[in-house]
N, C-alpha and C positions, 0 to 999 in steps of 0.2 A: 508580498502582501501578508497582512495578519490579522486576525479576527477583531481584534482592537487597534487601532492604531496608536503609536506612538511616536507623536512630534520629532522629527529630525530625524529619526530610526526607521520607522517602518510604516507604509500607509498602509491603510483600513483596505479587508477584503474588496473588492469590487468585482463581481462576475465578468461584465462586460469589458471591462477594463484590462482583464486577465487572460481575456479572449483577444481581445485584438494587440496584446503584446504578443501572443503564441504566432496568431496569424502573422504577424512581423519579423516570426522565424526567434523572437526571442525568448529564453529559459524562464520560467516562471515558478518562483517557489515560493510556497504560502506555507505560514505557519501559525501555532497557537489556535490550533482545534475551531471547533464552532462559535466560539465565545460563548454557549451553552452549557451552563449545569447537563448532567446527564448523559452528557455526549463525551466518548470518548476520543483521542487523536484519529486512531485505526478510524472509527467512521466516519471523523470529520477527514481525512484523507479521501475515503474511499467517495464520500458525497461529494467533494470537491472536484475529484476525479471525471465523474456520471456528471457534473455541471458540464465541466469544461470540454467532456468526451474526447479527454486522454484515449490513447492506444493501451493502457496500461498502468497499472498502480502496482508502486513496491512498497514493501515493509521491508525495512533496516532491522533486523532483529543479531539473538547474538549467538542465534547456530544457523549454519549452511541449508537450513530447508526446514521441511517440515518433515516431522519424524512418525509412526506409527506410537509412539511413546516420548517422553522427556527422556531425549540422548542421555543425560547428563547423568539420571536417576536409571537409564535400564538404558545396560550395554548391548540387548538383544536388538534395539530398536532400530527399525526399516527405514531408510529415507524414500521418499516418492521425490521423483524428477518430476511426472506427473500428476495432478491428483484434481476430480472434478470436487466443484462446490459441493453437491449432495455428499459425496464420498466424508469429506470436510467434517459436514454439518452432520453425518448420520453417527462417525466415528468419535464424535466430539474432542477434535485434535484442538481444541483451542488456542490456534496458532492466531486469533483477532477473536475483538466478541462478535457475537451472535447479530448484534444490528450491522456492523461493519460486512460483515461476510453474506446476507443475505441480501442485502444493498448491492454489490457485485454479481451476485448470483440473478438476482432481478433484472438487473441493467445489462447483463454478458459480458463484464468489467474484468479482464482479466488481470491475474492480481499474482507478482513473484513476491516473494519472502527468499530474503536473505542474508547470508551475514555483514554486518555494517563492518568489520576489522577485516576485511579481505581488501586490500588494495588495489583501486581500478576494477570494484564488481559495478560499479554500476553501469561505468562507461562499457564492460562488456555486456551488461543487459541492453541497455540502448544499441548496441550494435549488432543485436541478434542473437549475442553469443546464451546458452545453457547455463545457467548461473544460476544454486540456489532452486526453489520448487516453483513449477509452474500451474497454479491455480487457474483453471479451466471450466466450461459448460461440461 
């Protein structure tokens, strides 16, 4: 599904429709944000998420977690396996903006961030496995 549709590619978002393909045990991936000005990907994910009352929302991002710092810029910087939303919000880790991340935090939306070049991370998130940081109440 995608925010807009486009003939012969991709049909137009549909809630319910997205709903009873899950319920049918099949994968559902929706793309191109809210079709909203304003709204970025991260919280048209995370709202898409809280519709459909996913188990879980990931970000694909292009480090392994979320850092106490930018890994890249400060080699001191801490990875959290764990980390609650306030923690998130209060440190200003800006690992998603601000509407995206208290959207989850509101909803009890648990949210991994990961890195998208690790091969086979996500099928290990889906199978329970420790991958990447686990954004919590």
């Amino acid at each position: 599904f995608c925010a807009s549709s486009i003939g012969g590619v991709v049909q137009g978002y549909d809630r319910d429709q997205a709903s009873a393909k899950m319920r049918d045990g099949k994968v559902v991936i929706i793309t191109g944000g809210t079709g909203n000005p304003y709204f970025t990907t991260d919280t048209a994910a995370c709202l898409r998420g809280v519709e459909l009352q996913v188990d879980l929302v990931v970000k694909a991002t292009n480090v392994d977690g979320i850092y106490s710092a930018d890994p890249k810029k400060d080699p001191t910087a801490t990875k959290y396996e764990r980390i609650s939303f306030d923690q998130v919000l209060e440190q200003q880790l800006g690992i998603m903006d601000l509407t995206a991340m208290v959207l989850c935090k509101e909803n009890a939306m648990p949210l991994v961030v990961f890195d998208a070049s690790v091969r086979g991370a996500l099928k290990a998130i889906v199978a329970g496995q420790r991958i990447g940081t686990k954004v919590i109440q």
